[in-house]
C-alpha positions in Angstrom: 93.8 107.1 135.9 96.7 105.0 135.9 95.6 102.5 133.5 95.1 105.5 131.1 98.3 106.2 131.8 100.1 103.4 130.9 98.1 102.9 128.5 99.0 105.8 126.8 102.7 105.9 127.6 102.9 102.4 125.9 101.4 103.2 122.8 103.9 106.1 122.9 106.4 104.4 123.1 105.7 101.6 120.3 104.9 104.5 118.3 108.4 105.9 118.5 110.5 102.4 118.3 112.1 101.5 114.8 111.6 98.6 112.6 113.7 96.8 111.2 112.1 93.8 109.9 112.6 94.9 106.5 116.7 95.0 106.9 116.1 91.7 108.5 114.5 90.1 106.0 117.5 91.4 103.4 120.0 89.9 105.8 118.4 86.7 106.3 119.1 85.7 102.6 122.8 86.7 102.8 125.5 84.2 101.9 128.0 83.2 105.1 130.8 85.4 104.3 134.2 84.7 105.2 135.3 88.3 104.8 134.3 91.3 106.6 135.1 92.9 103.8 132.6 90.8 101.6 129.9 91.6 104.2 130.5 95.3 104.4 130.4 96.0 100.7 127.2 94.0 100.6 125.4 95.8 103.6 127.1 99.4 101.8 125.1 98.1 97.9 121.7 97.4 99.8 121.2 99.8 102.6 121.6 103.4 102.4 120.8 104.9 106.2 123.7 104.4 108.9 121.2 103.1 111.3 119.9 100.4 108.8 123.8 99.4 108.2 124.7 99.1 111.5 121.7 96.9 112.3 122.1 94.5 108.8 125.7 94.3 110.6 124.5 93.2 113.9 121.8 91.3 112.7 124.0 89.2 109.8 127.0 89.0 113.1 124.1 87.3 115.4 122.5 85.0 113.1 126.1 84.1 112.0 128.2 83.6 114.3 128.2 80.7 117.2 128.6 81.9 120.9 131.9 79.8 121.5 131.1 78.1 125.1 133.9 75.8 125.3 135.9 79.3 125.2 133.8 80.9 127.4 133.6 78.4 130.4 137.1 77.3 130.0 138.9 80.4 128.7 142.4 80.0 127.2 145.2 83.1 128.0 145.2 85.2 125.7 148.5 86.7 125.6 150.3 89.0 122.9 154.0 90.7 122.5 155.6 92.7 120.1 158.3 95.5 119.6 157.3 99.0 119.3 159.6 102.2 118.1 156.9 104.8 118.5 153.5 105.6 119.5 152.2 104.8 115.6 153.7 101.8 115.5 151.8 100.1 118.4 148.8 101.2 117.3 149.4 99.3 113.9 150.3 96.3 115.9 147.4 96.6 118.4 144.9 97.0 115.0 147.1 93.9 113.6 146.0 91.9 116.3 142.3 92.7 116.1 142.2 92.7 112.6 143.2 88.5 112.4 141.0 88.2 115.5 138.2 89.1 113.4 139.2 87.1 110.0 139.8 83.9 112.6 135.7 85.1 114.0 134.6 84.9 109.8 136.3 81.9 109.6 135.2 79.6 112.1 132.0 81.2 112.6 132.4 81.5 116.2 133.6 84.0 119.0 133.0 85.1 122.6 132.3 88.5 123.3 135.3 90.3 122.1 135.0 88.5 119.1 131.2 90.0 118.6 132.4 93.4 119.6 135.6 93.6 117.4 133.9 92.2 114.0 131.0 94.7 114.7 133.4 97.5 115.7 135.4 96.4 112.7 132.5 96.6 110.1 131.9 100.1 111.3 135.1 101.4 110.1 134.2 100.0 106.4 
């Protein structure tokens, strides 16, 4: 009886998971963009479905960019100030800051984990 069981709770559950080798395949002939930009008007002409975006995002951000482990095991301080008047205002500097983390991710092709989040958090808003 439990054999049956499992049995049937895997095939439920492959029956219900999505696939996205086809997106995958699209991705895998993309170009190494510089821009995240470039990449989100790309991923916006081929894909239609949000779900289908968001993976051609994450899959094109983990084929492309290098896990930086020289950063990672020896981590340099991170540390940024600026002036502020009001409440607006640092949230245009915070987005500055994010922003140029994510062109310097495009660029060198590499990033830790904020730099995976941020470029995928930052193709979302495209």
């Amino acid at each position: 009886m439990k054999q049956l069981l499992f049995l049937f709770l895997t095939i439920t559950l492959n029956s219900y998971s999505q696939d996205f080798s086809k997106v995958d395949s699209i991705v895998k002939a993309y170009p190494k963009f510089s821009k995240v930009e470039d990449l989100a008007n790309k991923i916006s002409t081929d894909f239609t479905s949000d779900s289908d975006k968001i993976r051609a995002s994450f899959y094109w951000i983990a084929t492309n960019i290098r896990y930086n482990l020289k950063e990672y095991y020896k981590p340099t301080q991170r540390r940024y100030s600026f002036y502020y008047s009001s409440e607006e205002d640092k949230k245009q500097k915070l987005q500055t800051l994010v922003d140029n983390l994510v062109i310097k991710t495009f660029i060198s092709k590499k990033g830790v984990c904020e730099e995976y989040a941020q470029s995928l958090k930052k193709y979302t808003i495209y």
